[in-house]
C-alpha positions in Angstrom: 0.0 0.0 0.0 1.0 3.3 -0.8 -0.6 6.6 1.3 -0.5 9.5 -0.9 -1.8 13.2 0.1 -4.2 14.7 -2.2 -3.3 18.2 -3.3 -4.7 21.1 -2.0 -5.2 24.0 -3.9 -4.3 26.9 -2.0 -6.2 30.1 -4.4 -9.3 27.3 -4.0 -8.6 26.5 -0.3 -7.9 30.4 0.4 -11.7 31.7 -1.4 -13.5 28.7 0.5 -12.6 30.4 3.3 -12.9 33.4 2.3 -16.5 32.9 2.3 -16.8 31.6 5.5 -16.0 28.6 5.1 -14.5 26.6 8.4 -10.4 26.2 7.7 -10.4 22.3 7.9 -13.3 21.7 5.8 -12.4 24.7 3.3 -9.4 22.4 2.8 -10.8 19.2 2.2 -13.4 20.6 -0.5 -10.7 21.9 -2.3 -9.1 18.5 -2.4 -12.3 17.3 -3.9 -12.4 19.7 -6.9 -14.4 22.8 -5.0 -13.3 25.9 -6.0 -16.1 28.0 -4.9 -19.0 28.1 -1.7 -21.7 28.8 -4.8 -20.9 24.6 -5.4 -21.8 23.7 -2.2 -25.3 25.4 -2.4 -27.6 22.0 -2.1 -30.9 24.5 -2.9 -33.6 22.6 -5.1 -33.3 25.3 -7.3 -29.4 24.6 -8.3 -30.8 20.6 -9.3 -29.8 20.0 -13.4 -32.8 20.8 -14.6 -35.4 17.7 -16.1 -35.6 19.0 -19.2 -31.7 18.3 -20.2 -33.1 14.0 -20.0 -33.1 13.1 -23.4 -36.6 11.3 -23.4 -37.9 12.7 -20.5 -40.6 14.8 -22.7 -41.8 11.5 -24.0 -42.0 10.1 -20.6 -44.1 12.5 -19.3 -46.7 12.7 -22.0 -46.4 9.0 -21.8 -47.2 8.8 -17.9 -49.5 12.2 -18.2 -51.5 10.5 -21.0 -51.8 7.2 -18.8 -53.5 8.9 -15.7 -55.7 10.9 -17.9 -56.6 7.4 -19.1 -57.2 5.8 -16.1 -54.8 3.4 -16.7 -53.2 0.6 -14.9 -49.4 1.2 -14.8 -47.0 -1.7 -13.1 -43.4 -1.1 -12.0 -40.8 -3.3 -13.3 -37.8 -2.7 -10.6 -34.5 -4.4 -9.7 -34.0 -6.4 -6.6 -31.2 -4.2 -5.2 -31.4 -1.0 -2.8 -31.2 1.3 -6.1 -34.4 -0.3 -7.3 -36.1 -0.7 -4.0 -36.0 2.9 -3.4 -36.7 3.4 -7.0 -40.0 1.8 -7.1 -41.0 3.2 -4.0 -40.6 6.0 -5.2 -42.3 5.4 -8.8 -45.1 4.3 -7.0 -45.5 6.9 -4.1 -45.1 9.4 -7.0 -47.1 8.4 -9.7 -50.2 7.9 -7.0 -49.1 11.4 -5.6 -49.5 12.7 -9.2 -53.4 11.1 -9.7 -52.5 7.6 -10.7 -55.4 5.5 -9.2 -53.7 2.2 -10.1 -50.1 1.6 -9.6 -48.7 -1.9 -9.0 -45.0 -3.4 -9.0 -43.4 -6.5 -10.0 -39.8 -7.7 -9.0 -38.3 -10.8 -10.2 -36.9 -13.2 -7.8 -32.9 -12.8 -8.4 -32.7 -17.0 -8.5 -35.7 -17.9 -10.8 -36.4 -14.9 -13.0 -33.0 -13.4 -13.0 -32.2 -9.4 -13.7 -34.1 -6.9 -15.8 -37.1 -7.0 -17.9 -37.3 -10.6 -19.8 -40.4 -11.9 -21.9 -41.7 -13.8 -19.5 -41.7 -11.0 -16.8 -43.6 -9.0 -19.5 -45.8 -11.9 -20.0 -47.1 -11.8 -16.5 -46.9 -8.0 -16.3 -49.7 -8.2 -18.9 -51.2 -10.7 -17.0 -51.8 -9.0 -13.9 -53.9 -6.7 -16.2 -51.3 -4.3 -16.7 -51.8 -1.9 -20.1 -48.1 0.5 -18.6 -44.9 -1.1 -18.0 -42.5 1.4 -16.4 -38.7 0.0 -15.8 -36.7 1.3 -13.1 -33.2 0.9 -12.6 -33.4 -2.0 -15.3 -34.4 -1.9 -19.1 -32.0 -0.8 -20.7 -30.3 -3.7 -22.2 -34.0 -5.6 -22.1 -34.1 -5.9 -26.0 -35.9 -8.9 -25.8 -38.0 -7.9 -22.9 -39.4 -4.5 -24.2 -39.9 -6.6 -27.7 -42.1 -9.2 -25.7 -44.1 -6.3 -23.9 -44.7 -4.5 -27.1 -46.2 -7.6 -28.6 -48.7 -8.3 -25.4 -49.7 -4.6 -26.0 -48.3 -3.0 -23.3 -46.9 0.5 -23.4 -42.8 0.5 -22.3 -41.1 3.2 -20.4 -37.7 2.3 -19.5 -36.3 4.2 -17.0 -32.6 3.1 -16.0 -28.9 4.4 -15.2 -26.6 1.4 -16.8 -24.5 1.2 -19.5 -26.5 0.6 -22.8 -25.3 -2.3 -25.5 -25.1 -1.5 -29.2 -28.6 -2.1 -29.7 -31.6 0.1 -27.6 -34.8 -1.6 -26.7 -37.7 -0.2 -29.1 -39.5 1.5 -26.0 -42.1 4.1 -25.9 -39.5 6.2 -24.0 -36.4 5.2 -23.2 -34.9 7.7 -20.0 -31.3 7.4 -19.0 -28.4 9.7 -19.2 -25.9 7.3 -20.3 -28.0 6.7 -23.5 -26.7 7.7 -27.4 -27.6 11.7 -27.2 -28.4 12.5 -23.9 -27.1 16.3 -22.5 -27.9 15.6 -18.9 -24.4 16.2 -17.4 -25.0 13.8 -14.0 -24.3 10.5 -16.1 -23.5 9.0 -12.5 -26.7 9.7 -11.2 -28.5 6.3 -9.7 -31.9 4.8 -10.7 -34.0 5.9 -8.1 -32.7 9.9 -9.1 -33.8 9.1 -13.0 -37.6 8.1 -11.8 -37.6 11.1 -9.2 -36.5 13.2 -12.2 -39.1 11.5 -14.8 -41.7 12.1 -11.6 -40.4 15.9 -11.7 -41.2 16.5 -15.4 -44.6 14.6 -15.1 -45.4 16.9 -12.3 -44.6 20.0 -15.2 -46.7 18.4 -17.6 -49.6 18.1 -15.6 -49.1 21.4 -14.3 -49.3 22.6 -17.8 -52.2 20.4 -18.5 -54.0 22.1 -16.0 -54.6 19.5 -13.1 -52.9 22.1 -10.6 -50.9 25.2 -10.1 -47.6 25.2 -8.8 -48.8 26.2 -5.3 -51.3 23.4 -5.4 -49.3 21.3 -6.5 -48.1 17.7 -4.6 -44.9 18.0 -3.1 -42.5 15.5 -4.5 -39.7 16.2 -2.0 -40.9 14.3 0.6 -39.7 11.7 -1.8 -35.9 12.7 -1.0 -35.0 10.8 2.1 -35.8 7.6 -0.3 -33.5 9.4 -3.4 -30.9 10.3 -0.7 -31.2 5.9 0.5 -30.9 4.8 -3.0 -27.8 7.1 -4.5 -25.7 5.9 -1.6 -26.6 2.3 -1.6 -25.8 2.2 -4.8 -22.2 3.6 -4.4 -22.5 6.1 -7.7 -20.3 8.9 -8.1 -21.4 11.8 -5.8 -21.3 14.8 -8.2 -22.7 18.3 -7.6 -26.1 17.1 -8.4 -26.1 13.7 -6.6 -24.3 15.3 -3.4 -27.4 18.0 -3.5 -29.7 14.8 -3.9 -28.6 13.5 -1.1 -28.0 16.2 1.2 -31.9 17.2 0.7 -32.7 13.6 1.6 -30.5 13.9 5.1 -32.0 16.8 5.9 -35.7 15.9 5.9 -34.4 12.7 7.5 -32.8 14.5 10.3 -35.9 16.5 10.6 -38.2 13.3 10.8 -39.9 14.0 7.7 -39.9 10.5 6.2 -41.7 7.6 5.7 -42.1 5.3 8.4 -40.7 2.0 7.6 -37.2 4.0 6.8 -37.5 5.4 10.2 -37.4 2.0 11.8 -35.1 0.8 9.9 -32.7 3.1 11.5 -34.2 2.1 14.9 -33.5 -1.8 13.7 -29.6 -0.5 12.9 -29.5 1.3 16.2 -29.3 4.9 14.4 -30.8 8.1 15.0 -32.9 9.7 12.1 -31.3 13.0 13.5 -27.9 12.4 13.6 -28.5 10.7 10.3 -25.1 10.2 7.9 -23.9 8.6 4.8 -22.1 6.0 6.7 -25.5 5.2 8.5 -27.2 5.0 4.7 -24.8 3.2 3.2 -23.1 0.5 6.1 -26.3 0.2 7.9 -29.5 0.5 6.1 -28.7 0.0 2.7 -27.7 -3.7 3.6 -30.5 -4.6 5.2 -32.9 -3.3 1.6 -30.0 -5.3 0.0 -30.1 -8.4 2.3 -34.0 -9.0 0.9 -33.3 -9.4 -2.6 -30.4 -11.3 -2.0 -31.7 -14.1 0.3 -35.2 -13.5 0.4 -38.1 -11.3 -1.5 -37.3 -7.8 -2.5 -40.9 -7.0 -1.6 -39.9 -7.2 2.0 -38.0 -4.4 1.2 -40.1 -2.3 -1.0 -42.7 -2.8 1.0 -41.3 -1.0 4.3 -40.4 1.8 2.0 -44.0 1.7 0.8 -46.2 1.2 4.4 -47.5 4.3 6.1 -48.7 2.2 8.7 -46.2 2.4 11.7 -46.6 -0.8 13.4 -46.2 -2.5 10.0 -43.2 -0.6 9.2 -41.2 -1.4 12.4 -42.5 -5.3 11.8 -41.0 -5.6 8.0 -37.4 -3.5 9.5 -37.5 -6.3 12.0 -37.8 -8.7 9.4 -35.1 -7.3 7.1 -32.9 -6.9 10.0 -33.2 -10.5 10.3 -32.5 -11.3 6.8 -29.6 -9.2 6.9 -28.3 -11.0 10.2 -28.9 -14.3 8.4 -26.6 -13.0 4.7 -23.9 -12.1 7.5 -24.0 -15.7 8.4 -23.6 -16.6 4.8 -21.0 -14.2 4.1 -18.7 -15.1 6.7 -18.5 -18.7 5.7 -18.4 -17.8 1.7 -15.6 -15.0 2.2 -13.6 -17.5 4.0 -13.7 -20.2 1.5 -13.6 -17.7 -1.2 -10.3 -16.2 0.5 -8.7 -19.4 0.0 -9.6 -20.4 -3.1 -8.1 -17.0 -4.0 -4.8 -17.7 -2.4 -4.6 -21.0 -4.1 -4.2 -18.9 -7.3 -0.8 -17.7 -6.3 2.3 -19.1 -4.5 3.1 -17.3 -1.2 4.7 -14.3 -1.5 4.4 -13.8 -5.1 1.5 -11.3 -6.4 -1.9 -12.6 -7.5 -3.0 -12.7 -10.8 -4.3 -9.4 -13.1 -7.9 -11.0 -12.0 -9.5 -12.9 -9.9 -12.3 -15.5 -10.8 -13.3 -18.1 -8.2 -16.4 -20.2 -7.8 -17.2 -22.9 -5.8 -20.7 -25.2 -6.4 -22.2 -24.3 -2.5 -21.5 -20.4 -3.6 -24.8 -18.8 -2.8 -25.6 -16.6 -5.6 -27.3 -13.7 -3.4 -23.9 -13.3 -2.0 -21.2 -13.6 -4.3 -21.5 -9.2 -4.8 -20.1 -8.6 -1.3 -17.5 -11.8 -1.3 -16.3 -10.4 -4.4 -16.2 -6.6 -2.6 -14.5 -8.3 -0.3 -11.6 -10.4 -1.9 -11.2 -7.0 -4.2 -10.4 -5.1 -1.2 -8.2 -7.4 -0.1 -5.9 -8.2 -3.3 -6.7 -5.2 -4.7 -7.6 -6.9 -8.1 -10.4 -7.0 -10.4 -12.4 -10.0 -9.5 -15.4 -12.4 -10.3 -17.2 -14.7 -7.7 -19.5 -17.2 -9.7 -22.2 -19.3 -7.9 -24.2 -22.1 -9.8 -27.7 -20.8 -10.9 -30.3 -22.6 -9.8 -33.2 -21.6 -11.6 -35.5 -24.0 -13.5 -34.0 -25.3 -16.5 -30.9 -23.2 -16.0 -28.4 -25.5 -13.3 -26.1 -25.7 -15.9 -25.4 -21.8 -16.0 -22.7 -20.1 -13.5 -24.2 -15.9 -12.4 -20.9 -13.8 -11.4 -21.0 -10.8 -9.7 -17.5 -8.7 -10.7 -16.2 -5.5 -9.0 -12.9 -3.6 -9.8 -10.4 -1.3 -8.9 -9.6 2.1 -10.5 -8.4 2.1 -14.1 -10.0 -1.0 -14.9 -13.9 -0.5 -16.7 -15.6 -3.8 -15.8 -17.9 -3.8 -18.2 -15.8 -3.0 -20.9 -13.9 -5.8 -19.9 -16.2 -8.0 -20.4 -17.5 -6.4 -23.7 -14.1 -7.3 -25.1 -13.9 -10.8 -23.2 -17.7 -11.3 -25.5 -16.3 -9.9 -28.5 -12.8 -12.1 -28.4 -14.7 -15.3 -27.2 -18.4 -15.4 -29.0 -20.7 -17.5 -27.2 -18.6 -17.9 -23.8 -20.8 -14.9 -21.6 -25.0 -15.6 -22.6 -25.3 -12.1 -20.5 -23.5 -9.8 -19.1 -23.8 -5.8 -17.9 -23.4 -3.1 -15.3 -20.6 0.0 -14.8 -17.4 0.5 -14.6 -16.8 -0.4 -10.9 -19.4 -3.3 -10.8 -20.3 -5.6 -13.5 -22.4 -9.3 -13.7 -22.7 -11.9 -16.0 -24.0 -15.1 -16.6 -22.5 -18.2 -18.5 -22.5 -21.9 -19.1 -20.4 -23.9 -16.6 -18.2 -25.0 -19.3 -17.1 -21.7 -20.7 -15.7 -21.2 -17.2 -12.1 -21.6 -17.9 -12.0 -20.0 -20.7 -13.7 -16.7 -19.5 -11.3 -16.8 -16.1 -7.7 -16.9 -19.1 -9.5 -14.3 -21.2 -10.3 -11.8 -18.6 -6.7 -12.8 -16.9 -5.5 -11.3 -20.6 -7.5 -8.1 -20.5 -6.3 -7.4 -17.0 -2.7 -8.0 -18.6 -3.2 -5.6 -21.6 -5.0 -3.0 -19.4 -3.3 -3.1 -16.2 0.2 -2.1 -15.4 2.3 -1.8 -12.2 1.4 1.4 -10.6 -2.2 0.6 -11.6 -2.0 -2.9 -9.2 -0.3 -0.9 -6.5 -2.8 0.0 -4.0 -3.5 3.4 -3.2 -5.2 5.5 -0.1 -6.0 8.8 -0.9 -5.6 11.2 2.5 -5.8 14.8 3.4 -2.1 14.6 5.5 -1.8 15.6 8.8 -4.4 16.5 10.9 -3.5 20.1 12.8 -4.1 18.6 16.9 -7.0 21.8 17.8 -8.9 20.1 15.2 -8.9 16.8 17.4 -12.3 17.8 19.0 -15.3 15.9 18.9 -17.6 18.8 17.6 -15.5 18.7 14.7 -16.0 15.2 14.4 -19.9 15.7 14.4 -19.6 18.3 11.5 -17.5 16.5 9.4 -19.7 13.6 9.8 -23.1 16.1 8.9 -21.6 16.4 5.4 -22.2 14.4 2.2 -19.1 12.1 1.4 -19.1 9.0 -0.3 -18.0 7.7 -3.6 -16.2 10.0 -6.0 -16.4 12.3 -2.8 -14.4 10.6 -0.3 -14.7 10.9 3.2 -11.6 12.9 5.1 -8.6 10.0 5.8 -6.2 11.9 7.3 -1.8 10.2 7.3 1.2 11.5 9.1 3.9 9.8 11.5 2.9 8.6 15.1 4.5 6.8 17.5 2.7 3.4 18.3 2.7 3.6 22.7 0.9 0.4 23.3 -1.3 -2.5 21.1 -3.4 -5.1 21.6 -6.0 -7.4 20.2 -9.8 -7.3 20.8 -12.2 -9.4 20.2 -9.9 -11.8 18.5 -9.9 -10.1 15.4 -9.0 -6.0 15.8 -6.1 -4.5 17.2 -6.7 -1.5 19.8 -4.1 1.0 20.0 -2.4 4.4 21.8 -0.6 6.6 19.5 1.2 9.2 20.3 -0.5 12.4 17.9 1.3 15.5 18.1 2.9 15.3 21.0 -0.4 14.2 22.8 -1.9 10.3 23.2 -5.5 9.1 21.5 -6.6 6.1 21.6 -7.5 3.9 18.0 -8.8 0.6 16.5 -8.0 -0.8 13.6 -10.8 -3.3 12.7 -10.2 -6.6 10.8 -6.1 -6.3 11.7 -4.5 -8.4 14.1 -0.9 -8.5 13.3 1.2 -5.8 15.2 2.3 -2.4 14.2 5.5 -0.6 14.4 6.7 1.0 16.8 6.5 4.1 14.6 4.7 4.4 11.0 2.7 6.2 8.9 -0.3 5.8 9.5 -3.8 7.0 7.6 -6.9 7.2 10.2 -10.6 8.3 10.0 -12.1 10.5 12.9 -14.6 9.1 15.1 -16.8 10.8 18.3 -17.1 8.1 21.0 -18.6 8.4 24.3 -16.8 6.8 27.6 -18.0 7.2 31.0 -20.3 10.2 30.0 -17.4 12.1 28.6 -17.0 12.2 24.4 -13.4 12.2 23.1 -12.2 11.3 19.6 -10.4 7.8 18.4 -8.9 7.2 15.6 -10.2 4.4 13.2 -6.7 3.2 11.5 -6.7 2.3 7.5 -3.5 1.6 6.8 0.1 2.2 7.6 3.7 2.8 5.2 7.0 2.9 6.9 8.3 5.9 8.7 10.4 7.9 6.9 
């Protein structure tokens, strides 16, 4: 591992604060790419405007003319947190917006598999659907929209992903990533394209007449859901998504949201208002994901739905469960993974360009985070593969990739198709995080071609892990009120979360709970106390080390500890 120090630029550093901007935090903005306060305005008003969607015109004649109709409109979602919260949202829209029958379908993640297929059309028609709206899916549904179009149904496909070389011949197809589209946030989740599409239907009906603009429903209280989704779903946190969620956070904090979120943070043991990130994304984002990998996404979509309380703190029970029960899982599958991994490699030689492992007991709602896992770990591009078990498909391997920077997943495996026709029967998803699907055969063969594209692409400095910090934190920042603001901002991916590196003496170690390693470090001059969590082997008696900031309260009086990320040789 190598620690690096982002640069700061002092003209940007100097106007943050300037304009009033707190010293610390004018820094570490301008390490992100802020050069002035006017970016960090999170008003509604500075939200990219709907209009700049290509399709979103189309989507909201399409919706406008549906409601008019009295039609029956059915949401197609995806079984992760990005299309949990995006078909609540769809749905708690479109019936804020006059829609008097809104339904939602998700396919199971073992039998039906991802997206919008025929036969998920065929029983959307069935259900007496004459509207199919995709969310977070569709894009790549080619055969899917084809199906629904033939059954009659009208197709809006909203989605985020990565489109193929052919587009689905949808009524409206919404997603900024598509051939054409101006809207500048091309990171922007699913659940943020259906709250935009919901924000243009709202302009068409208001031009239609059906209310003013002071009449008119207020789609904001949809944000805390927006805020849930973007976070979950790791996308880059531009301007726009960082205003996204910080609207979402604050009508959390202020307890304005629905009530199966709220208990959800009760069943994480958070506080809606001391809400964060790190609460969205570590605590409540699993537990939406930990339904549609084990169980039934509905679990989920449903406590986002409920406005009955009692309901809402029995399905957060439930998913708290489920999420307890895909720990479980994980634990065993990361350690069997692990070692499959090493067995890739002799010991003390580096591992491979990529990783691919798979194992027959793999549980396929899993293999995401085990792959997360071993990434972080070998800091390699890898694939975990578990054997399908849908009907008629035992013969097919799903995979669940993710990457490290300077490595485009999904490119990868467009290549990996084009070299070797035949060997992937699916595959999509972004740069970071990729999936696809193939015949138990071809398994070799994919695992030597990606190996090869990982060997073209990738070169040394690329393969050398890298932590990002803002150096050395000045010691009068080392106050726990200053922990509590940092923490009140919007970090996350694309828009890290301060790390802080500089030398420290290590005073004393030892290891808790068999599998962290508590330490006293001596920090300018002055002891603090730290944890590094998953580490056991000893430190130094002086390094570098790179640390996060965290408030914790002993014997009624709140200091700061460090939480350690990694550690370089003193110089």
């Amino acid at each position: 591992m190598k620690i690096i120090t982002r640069d700061v630029p002092p003209r940007a550093a100097w106007a943050l604060e300037q304009a009033g901007i707190h010293p610390l935090l004018a820094r570490l903005y301008a390490a992100r790419g802020v050069r002035a306060r006017e970016e960090l305005d999170d008003g509604l008003a500075r939200l990219l405007p709907p209009a700049s969607l290509k399709g979103v015109a189309e989507a909201a004649t399409l919706l406008a003319d549906a409601i008019a109709g009295h039609k029956r409109l059915c949401i197609v979602a995806d079984y992760d947190c990005d299309g949990a919260t995006a078909c609540a949202v769809a749905v708690r829209g479109l019936r804020m917006l006059g829609a008097r029958s809104v339904d939602y379908l998700v396919p199971d993640r073992v039998a039906d598999g991802y997206g919008l297929t025929p036969p998920i059309a065929r029983r959307v028609r069935e259900a007496g659907a004459d509207v199919l709206v995709t969310v977070d899916n569709g894009i790549a549904s080619v055969e899917g929209v084809a199906a629904a179009n033939a059954l009659g149904l009208q197709v809006l496909v909203t989605d985020h992903h990565l489109p193929g070389p052919e587009l689905p011949a949808a009524a409206a197809i919404v997603n900024p990533n598509q051939p054409g589209c101006g809207f500048e946030s091309k990171c922007i989740a699913g659940v943020g394209v259906m709250f935009y599409v919901l924000l243009a239907l709202r302009a068409e009906l208001r031009a239609r007449g059906a209310f003013d603009a002071a009449g008119q429903p207020r789609l904001d209280v949809l944000l805390p859901l927006v805020a849930l989704g973007t976070v979950a779903d790791v996308v880059r946190l531009d301007a726009n998504n960082r205003r996204l969620v910080a609207q979402g956070l604050r009508r959390i904090r202020a307890g304005a949201l629905p009530c199966g979120l709220a208990s959800l943070f009760a069943a994480a043991g958070r506080t809606t208002r001391a809400a964060t990130t790190f609460d969205i994304g570590f605590a409540l984002g699993p537990r939406i994901n930990a339904a549609g990998r084990l169980a039934d996404m509905r679990i989920g979509i449903e406590c986002l739905l409920t406005d009955d309380p009692a309901h809402g703190a029995e399905l957060a029970q439930r998913l708290d469960g489920i999420n307890r029960e895909r720990k479980g899982i994980e634990g065993e599958m990361r350690q069997q993974a692990l070692e499959l991994a090493e067995a890739l490699f002799e010991p003390g030689q580096e591992p491979p360009a990529a990783l691919c492992v798979f194992d027959p007991d793999f549980h396929e709602g899993v293999v995401g985070i085990v792959a997360s896992r071993l990434k972080e770990r070998f800091h390699r591009p890898t694939f975990v593969f578990a054997a399908s078990h849908a009907p008629g498909r035992e013969h097919e391997l799903k995979g669940s990739g993710r990457s490290i920077p300077g490595f485009h997943l999904r490119d990868a495996l467009d290549l990996v198709a084009k070299r070797h026709p035949g060997v992937l029967s699916r595959f999509g998803g972004h740069a970071m995080a990729a999936g696809c699907t193939l015949a138990e055969e071809h398994l070799d063969t994919f695992e030597r071609a990606l190996a090869q594209v990982a060997q073209e692409w990738l070169d040394a400095a690329t393969l050398m892990r890298r932590l990002p910090t803002d150096g050395p934190l000045a010691p009068e920042y080392r106050r726990p009120d200053l922990v509590d603001t940092l923490s009140r901002e919007v970090w996350g991916q694309g828009f890290a979360a301060p790390v802080f590196s500089e030398e420290m003496d290590v005073l004393s170690q030892r290891v808790v709970g068999e599998r962290h390693l508590a330490v006293r470090l001596r920090h300018q001059g002055q002891p603090v106390d730290g944890i590094w969590f998953g580490r056991t082997e000893p430190l130094p008696a002086r390094a570098r080390i790179a640390f996060r900031l965290e408030a914790e309260e002993y014997q009624g009086v709140r200091r700061v500890r460090f939480l350690l990320e990694g550690l370089e040789p003193a110089g």
